[in-house]
BALUM-504085 format. One line per 3 residues: number of its first residue (from 0); their letters; for each residue z, x, y of C-alpha. Coordinates in steps of 0.02 Angstrom, whole numbers, always signed. Layout:
REM residues N
NUM) a) Z X Y  ... .
This chain:
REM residues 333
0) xxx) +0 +0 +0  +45 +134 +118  -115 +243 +72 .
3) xxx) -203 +67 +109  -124 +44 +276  -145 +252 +303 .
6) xxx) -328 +212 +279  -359 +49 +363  -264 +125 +542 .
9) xxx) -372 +301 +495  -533 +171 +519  -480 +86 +657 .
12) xxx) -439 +237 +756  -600 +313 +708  -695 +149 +779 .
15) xxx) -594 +137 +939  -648 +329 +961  -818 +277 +943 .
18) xxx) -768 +127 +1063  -677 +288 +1203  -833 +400 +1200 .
21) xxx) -976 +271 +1233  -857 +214 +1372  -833 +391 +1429 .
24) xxx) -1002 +440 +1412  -1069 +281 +1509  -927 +277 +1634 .
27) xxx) -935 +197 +1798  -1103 +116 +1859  -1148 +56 +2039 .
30) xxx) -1296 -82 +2017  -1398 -131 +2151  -1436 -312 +2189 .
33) xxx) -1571 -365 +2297  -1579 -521 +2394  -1689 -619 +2314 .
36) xxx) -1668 -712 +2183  -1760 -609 +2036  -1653 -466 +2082 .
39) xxx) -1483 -551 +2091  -1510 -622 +1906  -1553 -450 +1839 .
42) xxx) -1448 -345 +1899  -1300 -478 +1833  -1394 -449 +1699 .
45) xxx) -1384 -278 +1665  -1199 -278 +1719  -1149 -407 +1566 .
48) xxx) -1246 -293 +1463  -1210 -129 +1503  -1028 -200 +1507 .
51) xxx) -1011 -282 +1347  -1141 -200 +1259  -1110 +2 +1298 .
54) xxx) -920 +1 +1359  -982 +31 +1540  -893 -21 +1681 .
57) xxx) -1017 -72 +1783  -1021 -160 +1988  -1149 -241 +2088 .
60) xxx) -1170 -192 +2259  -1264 -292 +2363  -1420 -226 +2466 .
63) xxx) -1604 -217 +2517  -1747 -160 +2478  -1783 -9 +2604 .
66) xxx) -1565 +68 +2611  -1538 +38 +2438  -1703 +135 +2381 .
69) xxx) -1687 +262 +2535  -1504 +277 +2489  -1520 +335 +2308 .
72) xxx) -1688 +475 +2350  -1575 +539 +2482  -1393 +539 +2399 .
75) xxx) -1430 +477 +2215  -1323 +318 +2250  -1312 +169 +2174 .
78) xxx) -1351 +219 +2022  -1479 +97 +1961  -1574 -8 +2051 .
81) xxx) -1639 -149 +1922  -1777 -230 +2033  -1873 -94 +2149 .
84) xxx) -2029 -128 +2250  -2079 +49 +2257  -2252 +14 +2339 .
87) xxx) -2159 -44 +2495  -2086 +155 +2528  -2234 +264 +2430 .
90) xxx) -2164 +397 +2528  -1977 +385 +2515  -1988 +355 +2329 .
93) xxx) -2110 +524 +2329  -1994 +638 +2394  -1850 +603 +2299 .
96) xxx) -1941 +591 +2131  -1995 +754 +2185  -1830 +843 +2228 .
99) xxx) -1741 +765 +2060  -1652 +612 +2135  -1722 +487 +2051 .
102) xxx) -1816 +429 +1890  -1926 +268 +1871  -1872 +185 +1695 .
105) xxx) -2023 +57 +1625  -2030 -83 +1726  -1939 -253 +1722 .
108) xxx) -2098 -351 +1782  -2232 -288 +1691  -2342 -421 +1777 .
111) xxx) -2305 -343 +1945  -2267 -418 +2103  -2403 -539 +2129 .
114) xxx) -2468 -640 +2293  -2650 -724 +2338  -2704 -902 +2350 .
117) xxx) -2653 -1023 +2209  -2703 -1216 +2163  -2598 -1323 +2022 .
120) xxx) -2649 -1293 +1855  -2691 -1491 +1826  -2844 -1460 +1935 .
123) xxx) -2893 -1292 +1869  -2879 -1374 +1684  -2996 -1541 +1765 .
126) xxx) -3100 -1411 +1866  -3127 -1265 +1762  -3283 -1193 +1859 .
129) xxx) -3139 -1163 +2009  -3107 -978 +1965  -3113 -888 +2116 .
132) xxx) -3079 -902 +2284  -3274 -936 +2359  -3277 -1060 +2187 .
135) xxx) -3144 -1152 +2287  -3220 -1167 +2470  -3368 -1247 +2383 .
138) xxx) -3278 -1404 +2348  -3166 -1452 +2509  -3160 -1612 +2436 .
141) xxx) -3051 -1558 +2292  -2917 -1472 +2418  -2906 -1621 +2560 .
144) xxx) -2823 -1611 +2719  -2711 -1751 +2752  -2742 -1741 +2925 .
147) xxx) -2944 -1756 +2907  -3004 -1801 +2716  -3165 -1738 +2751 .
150) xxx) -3095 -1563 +2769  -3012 -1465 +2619  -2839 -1366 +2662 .
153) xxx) -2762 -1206 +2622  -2560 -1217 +2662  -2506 -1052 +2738 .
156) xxx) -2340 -977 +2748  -2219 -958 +2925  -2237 -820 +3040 .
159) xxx) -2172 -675 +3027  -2217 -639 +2837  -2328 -506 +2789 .
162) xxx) -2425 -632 +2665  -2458 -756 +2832  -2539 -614 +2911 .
165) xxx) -2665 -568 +2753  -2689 -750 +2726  -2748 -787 +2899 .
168) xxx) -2854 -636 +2893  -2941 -684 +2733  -2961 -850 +2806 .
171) xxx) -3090 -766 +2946  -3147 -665 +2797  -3223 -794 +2677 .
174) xxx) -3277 -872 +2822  -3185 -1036 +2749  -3171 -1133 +2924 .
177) xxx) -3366 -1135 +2918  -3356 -1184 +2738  -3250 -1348 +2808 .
180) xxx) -3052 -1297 +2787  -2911 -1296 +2888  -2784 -1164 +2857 .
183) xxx) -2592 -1253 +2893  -2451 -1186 +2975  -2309 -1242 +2854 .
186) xxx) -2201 -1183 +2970  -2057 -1109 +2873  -2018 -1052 +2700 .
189) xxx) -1945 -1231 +2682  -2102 -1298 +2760  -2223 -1213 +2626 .
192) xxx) -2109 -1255 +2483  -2096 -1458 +2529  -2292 -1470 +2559 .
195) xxx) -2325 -1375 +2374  -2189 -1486 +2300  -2239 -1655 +2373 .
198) xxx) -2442 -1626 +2334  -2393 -1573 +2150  -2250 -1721 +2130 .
201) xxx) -2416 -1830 +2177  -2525 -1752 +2093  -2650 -1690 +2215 .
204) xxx) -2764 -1576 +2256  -2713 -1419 +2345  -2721 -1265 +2389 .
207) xxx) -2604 -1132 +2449  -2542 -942 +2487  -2390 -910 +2347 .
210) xxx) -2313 -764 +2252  -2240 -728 +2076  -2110 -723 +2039 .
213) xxx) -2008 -880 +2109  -1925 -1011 +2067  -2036 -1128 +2107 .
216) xxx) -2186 -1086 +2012  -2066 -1066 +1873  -2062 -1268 +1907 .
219) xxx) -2244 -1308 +1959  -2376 -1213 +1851  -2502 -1148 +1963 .
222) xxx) -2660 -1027 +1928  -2700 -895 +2044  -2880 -888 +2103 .
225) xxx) -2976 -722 +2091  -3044 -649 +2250  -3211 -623 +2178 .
228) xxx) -3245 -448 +2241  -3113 -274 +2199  -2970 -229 +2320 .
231) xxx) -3008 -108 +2438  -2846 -23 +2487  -2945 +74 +2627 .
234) xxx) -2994 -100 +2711  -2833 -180 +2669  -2738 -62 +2766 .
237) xxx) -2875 -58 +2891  -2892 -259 +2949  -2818 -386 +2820 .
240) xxx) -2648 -343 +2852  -2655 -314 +3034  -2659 -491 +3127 .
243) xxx) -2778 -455 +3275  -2910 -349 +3181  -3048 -440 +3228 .
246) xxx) -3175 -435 +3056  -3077 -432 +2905  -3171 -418 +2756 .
249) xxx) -3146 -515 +2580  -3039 -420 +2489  -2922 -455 +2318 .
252) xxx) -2745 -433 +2351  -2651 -295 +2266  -2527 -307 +2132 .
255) xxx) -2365 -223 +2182  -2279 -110 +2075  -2111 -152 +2017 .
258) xxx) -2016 -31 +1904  -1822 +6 +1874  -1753 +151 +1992 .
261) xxx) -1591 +269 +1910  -1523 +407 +2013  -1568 +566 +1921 .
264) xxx) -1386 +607 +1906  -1329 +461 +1795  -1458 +475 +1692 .
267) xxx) -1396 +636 +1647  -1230 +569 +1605  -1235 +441 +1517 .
270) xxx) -1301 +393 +1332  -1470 +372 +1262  -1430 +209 +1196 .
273) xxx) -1397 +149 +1390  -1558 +230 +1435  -1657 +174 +1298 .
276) xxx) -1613 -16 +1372  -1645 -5 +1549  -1820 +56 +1490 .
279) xxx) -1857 -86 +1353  -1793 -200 +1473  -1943 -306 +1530 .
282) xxx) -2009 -511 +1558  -2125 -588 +1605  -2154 -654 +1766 .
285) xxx) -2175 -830 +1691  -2003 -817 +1603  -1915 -740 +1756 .
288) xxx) -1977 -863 +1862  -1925 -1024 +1719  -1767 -946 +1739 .
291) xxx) -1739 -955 +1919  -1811 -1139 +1920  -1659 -1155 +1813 .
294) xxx) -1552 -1085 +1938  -1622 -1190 +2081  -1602 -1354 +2008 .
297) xxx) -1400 -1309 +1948  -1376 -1232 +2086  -1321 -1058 +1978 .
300) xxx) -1266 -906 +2009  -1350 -747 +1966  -1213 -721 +1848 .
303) xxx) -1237 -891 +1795  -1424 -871 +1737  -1395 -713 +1660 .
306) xxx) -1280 -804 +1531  -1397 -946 +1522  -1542 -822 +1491 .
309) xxx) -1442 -719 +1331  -1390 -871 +1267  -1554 -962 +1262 .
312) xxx) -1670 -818 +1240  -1570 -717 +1106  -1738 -669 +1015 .
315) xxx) -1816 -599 +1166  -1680 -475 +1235  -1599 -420 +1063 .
318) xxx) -1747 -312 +1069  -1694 -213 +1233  -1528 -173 +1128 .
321) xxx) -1462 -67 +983  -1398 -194 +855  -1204 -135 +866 .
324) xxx) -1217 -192 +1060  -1311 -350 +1026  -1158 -375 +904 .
327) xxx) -1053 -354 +1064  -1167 -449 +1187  -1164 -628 +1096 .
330) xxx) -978 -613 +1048  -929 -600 +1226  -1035 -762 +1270 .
């Protein structure tokens, strides 16, 4: 009995020593989250899993795009950053990939970061020679303006966003006032969002500037229409993202790059296991953007849709995970 007990505590002190080391080796872990929506549910992601999973002890610290990212090429800090736009600071994310402060790790939207001009999928599935954008401006009558029927519409975002400017510009571009539209100020974020909802709860024809992912084609399946000619970053930069250039030129809209930042430092540190995740760790931007549809209409947390999401999609991310911490992960749900 004794040699029994001898050799059940002999077990259980050689598991919790297992239990210490990935702790130690993982330690503590600054996550950034970014203010948007995508961001705040994976990087509550990666703290339950990290947490649970790999005996971290990780914290989310809130931030932006531009400090977080300048923050960790300059100083290595936070140490991972879940959800990075990297194509919005080329430079920044240059130099300190270059001097050894940070790593890029896959990428958690392999789709990338996309924006253009999108109509519901019930007319693209009724309509399916409307493929691209100049397929579009031959059929106003599809799109209609409520303020003139005999005009088609294309529902523009407020002012001050980057994708109001390129939208307007590719408006000239296509030459798609000639071709009978109307391009609508919305007038806010709220604006765009009620005039997409109310046209889809109805049924109707439209089209409008969007991005993926979001919430809210997560809850209205849309289809993206192709420019119909290559993207020319040279004339991008040049006129179609600068609001008085006067002759913009068609152009497709690029696909931004979104990857998973670490500061060069904690990668060093920590486990292969932990590293192994953040670089498996990847969806779609179809089931990212389900998920915050999710969050919308309950009104969740980001911590809140990251349980949702490993409890409803156990088949998906048990493959971003050594067995032992999937183990871990669902127990602690």
């Amino acid at each position: 009995m004794n040699k029994l007990l001898a050799s059940t505590c002999l077990m259980f002190g050689l598991l919790g020593g297992t239990s210490l080391v990935s702790a130690a080796e993982c330690g503590s872990v600054t996550i950034a989250s970014m203010n948007w929506q995508s961001a705040e549910v994976l990087s509550n992601l990666d703290k339950i899993i990290l947490n649970e999973g790999y005996g971290c002890s990780a914290d989310i610290t809130v931030g932006d795009t531009v400090p977080t990212i300048t923050s960790m090429a300059e100083k290595g800090q936070p140490d991972i950053a879940p959800e990075a736009w990297i194509d919005l600071l080329p430079d920044v994310v240059k130099k300190g990939t270059e001097e050894g402060q940070i790593i890029q790790v896959g990428s958690p939207l392999p789709d990338g970061g996309v924006q253009g001009w999108w109509i519901p999928k019930y007319l693209a599935e009724a309509h399916p020679d409307l493929k691209t954008i100049p397929d579009m401006l031959k059929h106003p009558e599809l799109v209609p303006d409520a303020e003139d029927s005999k005009k088609g519409a294309i529902f523009n975002g407020p002012q001050g966003w980057g994708g109001t400017i390129v939208t307007s510009q590719l408006y000239k571009a296509f030459d798609a006032d000639k071709a009978g539209f109307t391009l609508v100020d919305t007038g806010s974020a709220a604006g765009l969002d009620g005039a997409i909802a109310k046209a889809y709860e109805r049924q109707q024809g439209f089209a409008t500037y969007y991005w993926a992912p979001t919430a809210l084609l997560g809850k209205y399946e849309m289809v993206k229409l192709d420019a119909g000619v290559p993207h020319d970053a040279a004339e991008w930069k040049r006129c179609n993202t600068v609001a008085d250039c006067p002759d913009p030129k068609p152009n497709a809209w690029p696909v931004d790059k979104v990857v998973t930042l670490v500061a060069k430092p904690f990668s060093e540190k920590v486990g292969p296991e932990v590293m192994s995740y953040l670089e498996k760790r990847s969806w779609s931007n179809d089931t990212v953007g389900k998920l915050m549809a999710w969050m919308t209409e309950n009104q969740a947390s980001g911590e809140d849709g990251a349980k949702h999401f490993l409890k409803e999609n156990k088949d998906l991310w048990t493959k971003w995970v050594s067995p032992e911490a999937a183990e871990k992960i669902e127990a602690s749900l």
